[in-house]
Each structure stands twice: as C-alpha cells, then as structure tokens.
C-alpha positions in Angstrom: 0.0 0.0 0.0 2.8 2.5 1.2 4.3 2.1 -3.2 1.0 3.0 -3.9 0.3 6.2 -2.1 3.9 7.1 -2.9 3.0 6.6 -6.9 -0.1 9.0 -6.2 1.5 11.7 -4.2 4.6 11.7 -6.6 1.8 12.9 -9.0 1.6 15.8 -7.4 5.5 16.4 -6.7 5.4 15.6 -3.3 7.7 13.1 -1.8 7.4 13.2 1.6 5.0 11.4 3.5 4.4 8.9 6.3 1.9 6.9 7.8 1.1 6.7 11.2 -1.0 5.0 13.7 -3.8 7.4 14.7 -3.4 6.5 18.3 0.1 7.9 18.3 -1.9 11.6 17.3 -2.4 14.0 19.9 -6.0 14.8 19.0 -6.7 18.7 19.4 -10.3 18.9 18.2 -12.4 15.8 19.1 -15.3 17.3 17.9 -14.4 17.0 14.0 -14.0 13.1 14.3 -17.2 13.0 16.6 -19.1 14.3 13.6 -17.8 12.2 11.0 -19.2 9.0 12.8 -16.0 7.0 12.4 -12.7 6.2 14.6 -9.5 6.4 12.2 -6.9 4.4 12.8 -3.9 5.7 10.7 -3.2 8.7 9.0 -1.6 10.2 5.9 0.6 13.0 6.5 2.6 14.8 3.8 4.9 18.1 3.0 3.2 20.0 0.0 6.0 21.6 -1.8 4.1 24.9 -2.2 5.3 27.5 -4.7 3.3 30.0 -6.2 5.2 31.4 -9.1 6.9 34.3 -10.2 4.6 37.8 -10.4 4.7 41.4 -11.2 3.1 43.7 -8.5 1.1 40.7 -6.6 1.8 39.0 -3.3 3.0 35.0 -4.6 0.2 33.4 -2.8 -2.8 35.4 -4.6 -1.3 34.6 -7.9 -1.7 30.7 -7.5 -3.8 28.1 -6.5 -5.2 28.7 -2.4 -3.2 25.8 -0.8 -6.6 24.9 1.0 -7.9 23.7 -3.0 -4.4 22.0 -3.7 -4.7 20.2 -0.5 -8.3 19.2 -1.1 -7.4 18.1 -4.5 -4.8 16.0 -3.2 -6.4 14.4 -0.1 -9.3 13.2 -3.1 -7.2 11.4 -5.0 -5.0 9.4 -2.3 -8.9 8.9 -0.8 -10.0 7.2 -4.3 -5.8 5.3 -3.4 -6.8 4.1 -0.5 -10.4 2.9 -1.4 -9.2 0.7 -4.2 -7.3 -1.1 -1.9 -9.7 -1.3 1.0 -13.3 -0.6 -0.6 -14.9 -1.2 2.9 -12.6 2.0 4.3 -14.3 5.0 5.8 -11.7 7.7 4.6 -11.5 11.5 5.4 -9.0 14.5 4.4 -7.9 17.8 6.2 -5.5 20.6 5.6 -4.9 23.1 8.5 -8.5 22.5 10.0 -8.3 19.0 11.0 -8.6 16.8 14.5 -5.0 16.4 15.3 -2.1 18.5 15.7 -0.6 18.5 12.2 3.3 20.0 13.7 3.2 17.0 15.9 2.2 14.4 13.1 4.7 15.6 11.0 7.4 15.6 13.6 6.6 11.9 14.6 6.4 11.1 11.1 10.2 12.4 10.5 8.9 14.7 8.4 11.0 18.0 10.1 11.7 19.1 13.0 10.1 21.4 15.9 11.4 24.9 16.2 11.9 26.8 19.1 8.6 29.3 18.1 6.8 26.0 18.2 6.5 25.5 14.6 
C-alpha cells in the first residue's frame, strides 16, 4: 500500500510522507472526528512543496492556487488510493483545520523538526 500512495503523491510532486497510527496523534479537536461518525486508525501526512510562481506587482500566494484547494485536491485522490485497496474503508482529508495536531504528526512522522517558536 505505502508504493502505492507514494506513486499518487509523486503525481503531485510531493515526496514526503508517512503513515502513522492514529493513536500515536495527539487529537486537538475531538469534535471533528465526533461528527464524521467513524474512529480512524492511521493517517496520511505529507509536506506539499508549495510555490506559487513568479509575479509582477502581486503577493506570490494570490497569484496561484489557495493551498486549502491543492490540499483538497490532493487528499481526493490518495482517498479514491486508499479505497481501491480497501473498498470497505471510511476515509476523510484535512488541511490546517483537522482533529490532530498536524506539527506534531509531522514531527513523529520524521517529516521536520520542531522549532523553538513552536513551529
């Protein structure tokens, strides 16, 4: 399974990713997964190389795509990954607004490290 999320996040030029046992989350916002009906028990957590591309007279991040629709993109297709592996899966995506604390994923994940303004 790990080749083939790799094979769809490469897609999208990101190569860094790990999966980890949901347990091993600190939940920050119990109320999300209370409302989706469902207990997870891994998760998906990636670095999106973000670049917005060069512009005259406008802020990088208005000219391109708003992260928030990248990451929704993105999330949808390793969902549709996922599912055609395990049809009988109950699978959810989140950027930014999601039930865990996404520095601490990433850090257990060995995906960066903590830094000392807490990000």
């Amino acid at each position: 399974m790990r080749e083939k999320i790799k094979k769809c996040l490469s897609a999208y030029n990101i190569e860094y990713f790990a999966i980890l046992s949901y347990a091993d989350l600190r939940e920050t916002n119990a109320r999300i997964i209370e409302r989706e009906g469902f207990r997870p028990k891994s998760a998906i957590v990636y670095l999106l190389p973000y670049y917005g591309g060069e512009t005259v007279n406008l802020s990088i991040y208005a000219a391109s795509l708003d992260y928030h629709l990248a990451i929704a993109e993105i999330n949808a297709a390793l969902s549709q990954t996922v599912l055609a592996e395990y049809p009988s899966s109950r699978v959810k995506g989140y950027g930014d607004h999601s039930p865990i604390d996404e520095r601490h994923a990433a850090l257990i994940g060995g995906l960066g490290i903590l830094g000392d303004n807490g990000l």
